[in-house]
C-alpha positions as CSV (number, residue, x, y, z in Angstrom):
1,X,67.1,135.9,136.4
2,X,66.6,136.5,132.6
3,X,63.4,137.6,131.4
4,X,61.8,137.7,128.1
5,X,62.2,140.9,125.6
6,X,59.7,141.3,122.6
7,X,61.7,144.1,121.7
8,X,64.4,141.8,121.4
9,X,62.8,139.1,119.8
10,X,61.1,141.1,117.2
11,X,64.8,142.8,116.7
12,X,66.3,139.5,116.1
13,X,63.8,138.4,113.4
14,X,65.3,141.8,111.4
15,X,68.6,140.5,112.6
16,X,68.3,137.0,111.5
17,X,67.0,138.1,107.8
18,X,69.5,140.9,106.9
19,X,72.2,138.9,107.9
20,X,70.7,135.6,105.8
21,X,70.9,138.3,102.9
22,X,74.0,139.7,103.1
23,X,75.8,136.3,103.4
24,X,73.8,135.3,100.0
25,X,74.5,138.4,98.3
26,X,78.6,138.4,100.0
27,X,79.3,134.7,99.6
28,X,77.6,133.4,96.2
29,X,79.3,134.7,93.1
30,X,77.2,133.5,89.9
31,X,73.8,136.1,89.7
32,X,71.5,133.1,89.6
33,X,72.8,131.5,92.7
34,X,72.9,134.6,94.7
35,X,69.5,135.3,93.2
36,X,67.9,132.4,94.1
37,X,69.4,132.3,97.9
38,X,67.8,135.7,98.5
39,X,64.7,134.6,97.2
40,X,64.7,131.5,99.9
41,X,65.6,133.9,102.6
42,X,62.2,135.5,102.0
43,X,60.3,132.6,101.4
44,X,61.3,131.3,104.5
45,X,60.2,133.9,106.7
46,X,57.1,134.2,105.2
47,X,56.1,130.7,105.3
48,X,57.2,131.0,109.4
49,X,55.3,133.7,110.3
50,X,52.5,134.1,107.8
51,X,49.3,133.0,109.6
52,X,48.5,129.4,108.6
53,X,46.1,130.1,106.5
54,X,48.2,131.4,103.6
55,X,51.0,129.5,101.8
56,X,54.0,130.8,100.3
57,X,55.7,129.4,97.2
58,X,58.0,130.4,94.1
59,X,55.4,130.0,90.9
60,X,53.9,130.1,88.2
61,X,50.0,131.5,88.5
62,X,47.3,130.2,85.9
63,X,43.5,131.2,85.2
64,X,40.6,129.2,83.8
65,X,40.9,130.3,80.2
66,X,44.6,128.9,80.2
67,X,46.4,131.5,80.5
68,X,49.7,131.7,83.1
69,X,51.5,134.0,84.6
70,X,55.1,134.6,84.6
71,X,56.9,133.1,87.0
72,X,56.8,134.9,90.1
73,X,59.3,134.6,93.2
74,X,57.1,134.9,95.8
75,X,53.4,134.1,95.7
76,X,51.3,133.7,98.9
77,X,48.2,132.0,98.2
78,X,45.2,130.6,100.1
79,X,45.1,126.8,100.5
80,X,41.9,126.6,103.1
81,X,39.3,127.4,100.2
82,X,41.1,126.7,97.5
83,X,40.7,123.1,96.0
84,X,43.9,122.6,94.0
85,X,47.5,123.4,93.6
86,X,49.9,121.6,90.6
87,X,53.3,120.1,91.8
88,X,55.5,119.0,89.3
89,X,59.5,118.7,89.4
90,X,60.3,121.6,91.7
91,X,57.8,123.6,89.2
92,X,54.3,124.7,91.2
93,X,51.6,126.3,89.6
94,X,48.2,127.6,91.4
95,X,45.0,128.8,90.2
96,X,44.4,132.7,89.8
97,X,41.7,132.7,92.4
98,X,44.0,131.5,95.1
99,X,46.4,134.6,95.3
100,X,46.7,137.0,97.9
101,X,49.9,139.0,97.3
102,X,53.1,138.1,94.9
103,X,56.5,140.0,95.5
104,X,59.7,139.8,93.0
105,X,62.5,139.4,95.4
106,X,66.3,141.6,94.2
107,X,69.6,141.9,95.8
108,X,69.1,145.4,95.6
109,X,66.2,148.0,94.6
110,X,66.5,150.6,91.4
111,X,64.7,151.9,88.5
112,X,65.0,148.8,86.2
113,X,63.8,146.4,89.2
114,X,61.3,148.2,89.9
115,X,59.8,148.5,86.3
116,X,60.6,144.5,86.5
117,X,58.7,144.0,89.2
118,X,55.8,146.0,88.0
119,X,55.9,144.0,84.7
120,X,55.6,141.0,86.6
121,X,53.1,141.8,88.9
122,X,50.7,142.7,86.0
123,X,51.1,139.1,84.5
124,X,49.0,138.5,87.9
125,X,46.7,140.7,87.7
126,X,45.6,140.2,84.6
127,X,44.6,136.5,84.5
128,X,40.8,136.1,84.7
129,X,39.6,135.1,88.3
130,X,36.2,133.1,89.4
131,X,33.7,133.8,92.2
132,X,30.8,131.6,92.5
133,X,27.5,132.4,94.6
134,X,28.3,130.6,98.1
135,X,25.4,128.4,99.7
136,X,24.9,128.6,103.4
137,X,22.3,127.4,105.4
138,X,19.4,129.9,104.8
139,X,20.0,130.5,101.5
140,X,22.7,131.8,98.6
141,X,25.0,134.6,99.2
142,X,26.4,136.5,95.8
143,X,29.5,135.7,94.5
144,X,31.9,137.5,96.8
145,X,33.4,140.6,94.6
146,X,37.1,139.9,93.6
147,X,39.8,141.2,96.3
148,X,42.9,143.1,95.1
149,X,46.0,141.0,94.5
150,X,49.0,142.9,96.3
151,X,52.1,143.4,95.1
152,X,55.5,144.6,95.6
153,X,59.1,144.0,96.0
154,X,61.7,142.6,98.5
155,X,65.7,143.6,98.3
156,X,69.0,143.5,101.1
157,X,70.5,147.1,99.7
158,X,69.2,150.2,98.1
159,X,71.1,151.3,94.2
160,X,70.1,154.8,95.9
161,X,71.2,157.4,98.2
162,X,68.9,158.4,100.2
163,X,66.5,154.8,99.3
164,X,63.6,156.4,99.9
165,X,64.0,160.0,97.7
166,X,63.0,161.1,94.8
167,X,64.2,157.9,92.0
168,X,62.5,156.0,93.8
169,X,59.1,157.6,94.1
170,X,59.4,158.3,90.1
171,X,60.0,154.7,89.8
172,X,56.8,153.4,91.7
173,X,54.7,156.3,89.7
174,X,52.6,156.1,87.4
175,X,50.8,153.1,85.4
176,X,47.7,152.0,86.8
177,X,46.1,149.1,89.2
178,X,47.6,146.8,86.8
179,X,51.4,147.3,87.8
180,X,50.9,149.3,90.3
181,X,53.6,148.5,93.1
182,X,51.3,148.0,97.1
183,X,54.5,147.6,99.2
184,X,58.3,147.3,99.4
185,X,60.9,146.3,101.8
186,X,64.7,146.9,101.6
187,X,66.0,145.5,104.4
188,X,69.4,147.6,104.6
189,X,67.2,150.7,105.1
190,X,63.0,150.2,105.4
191,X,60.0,150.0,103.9
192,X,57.3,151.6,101.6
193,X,53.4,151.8,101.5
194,X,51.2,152.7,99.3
195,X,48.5,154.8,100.7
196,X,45.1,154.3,98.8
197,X,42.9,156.8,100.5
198,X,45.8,159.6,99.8
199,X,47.3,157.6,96.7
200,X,50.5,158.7,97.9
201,X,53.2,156.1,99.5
202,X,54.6,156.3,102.5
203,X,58.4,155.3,103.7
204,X,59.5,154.7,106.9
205,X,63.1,154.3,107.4
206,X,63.8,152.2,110.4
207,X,66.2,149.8,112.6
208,X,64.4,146.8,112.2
209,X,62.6,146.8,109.0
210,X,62.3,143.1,107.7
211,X,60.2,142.9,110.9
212,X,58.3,146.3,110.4
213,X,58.0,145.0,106.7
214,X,56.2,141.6,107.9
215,X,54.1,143.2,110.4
216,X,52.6,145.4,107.5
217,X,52.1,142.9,105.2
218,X,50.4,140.2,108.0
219,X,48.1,144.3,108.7
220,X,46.9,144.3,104.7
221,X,46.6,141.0,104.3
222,X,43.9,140.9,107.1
223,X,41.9,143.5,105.6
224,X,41.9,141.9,102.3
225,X,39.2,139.5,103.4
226,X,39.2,136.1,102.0
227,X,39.9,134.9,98.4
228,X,36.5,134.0,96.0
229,X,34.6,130.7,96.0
230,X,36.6,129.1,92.7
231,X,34.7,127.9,89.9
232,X,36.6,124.7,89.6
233,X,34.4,123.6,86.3
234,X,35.7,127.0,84.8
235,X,39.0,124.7,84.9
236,X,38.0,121.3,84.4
237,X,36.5,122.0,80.7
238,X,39.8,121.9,79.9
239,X,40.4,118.0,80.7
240,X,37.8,117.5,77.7
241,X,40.1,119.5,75.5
C-alpha cells in the first residue's frame, strides 16, 4: 500500500523548480527569452503557494506623487486591502502601499546582479507610501506605521565557487535600508538571510532549497503584518490634473 511522504512532496517542489530552470536556462538561446522563462518559473510558484492573500506579478510600482518604480520581476503585493491595481497590454502597475516583497529574478547570481538587484530594489523603496487612521467600531486607531518592503534575488546557478563565500557577502554589504538585499535563493546551491537582530546574513546550503527558500519567505512575510490603510485621494488628485 503506498502512503503519503511530505518529505517527498516538499522534495519535489525543489525538484520541479530547478529542473523548470535549467531547461529555460539549457534550451532558450537569446538572453531575453531565457530571461523571461526564469522569471515565469518563479512567478509561478509563488503565485501557487503564496497564501491567498498576496498576489504575485511582473511590474511596475507607483506612489501618490507620481512617481514609478522600475520595472521589477517579481512583486508580491496585497490585493485584500488594497483598492486598485492598473492592467494594461501585458503592462501592470500597483500602488506603493500595496507591496510586500519584490525580487529581480537572474540565471545566475554575481557581483554585478547583485548591485542590479539592489538598484532596483531601492526604486521601491523610495516611492512615498500612505497610511490613513483606520475606523473601527469604538473609535479610530492611528495610521498603522509603514512595514518594511523586502527584497532580494532569485537565480538557478551561482558565478561563484563556494556561492555562499566571501564575493558574495562583499556584494550584499554595505549601502543602507534603501538597497539593502533581505533574502536570496540560488536554487543550484541555497539560500541567504539577512539577520536584523545580528545584521549579519546567514546561508544555508541545502538539498532542497527552492523549498527551504519558499518556506522562509511565506516565515517573514507573516511577521511583516499587514500593508497600511491607502489614502486613495492621495491618488485621485491626479485625475483633476
Amino acid at each position: 500500500m503506498n502512503q503519503w511522504s511530505l518529505p517527498v512532496l516538499l522534495a519535489s517542489l525543489h525538484d520541479d523548480i530547478q529542473n523548470r530552470l535549467q531547461i529555460a536556462r539549457k534550451s532558450f538561446v537569446h538572453p531575453g527569452t531565457k530571461g523571461d522563462a526564469s522569471e515565469q518559473v518563479w512567478l509561478e510558484m509563488l503565485e501557487t503557494y503564496l497564501p491567498e492573500r498576496y498576489q504575485v506579478a511582473k511590474a511596475h510600482v507607483v506612489d501618490s506623487n507620481g512617481v514609478f518604480s522600475e520595472q521589477i520581476d517579481i512583486v508580491v503585493f496585497d490585493r485584500q486591502y488594497s483598492p486598485f491595481i492598473f492592467q494594461y497590454q501585458g503592462q501592470t502597475i500597483v500602488p506603493a502601499e500595496s507591496v510586500y516583497a519584490v525580487f529581480e529574478a537572474k540565471q545566475t547570481i554575481n557581483a554585478d546582479h547583485v548591485a542590479y538587484a539592489r538598484s532596483k530594489v531601492a526604486t521601491v523603496r523610495k516611492l512615498h507610501r500612505t497610511s490613513l487612521p483606520i475606523p473601527y467600531a469604538k473609535g479610530i486607531y492611528p495610521p498603522k506605521p509603514l512595514i518594511p518592503i523586502l527584497g532580494g534575488i532569485l537565480t538557478f546557478e551561482s558565478d561563484w565557487s563556494p556561492c555562499f563565500g566571501q564575493p558574495l557577502q562583499s556584494a550584499l554589504a554595505g549601502g543602507d535600508d534603501t538597497d539593502r538585499l533581505d533574502l536570496g535563493c540560488v536554487a543550484a546551491h541555497g539560500h541567504f538571510v539577512w539577520d536584523t537582530t545580528k545584521a549579519v546574513y546567514d546561508s544555508t546550503l541545502e538539498g532542497k532549497p527552492a523549498t527551504a527558500f519558499l518556506f522562509k519567505l511565506i516565515s517573514v512575510l507573516q511577521f511583516s503584518g499587514t500593508v497600511p490603510m491607502i489614502d486613495v485621494q492621495a491618488y485621485a488628485r491626479w485625475l483633476a490634473k
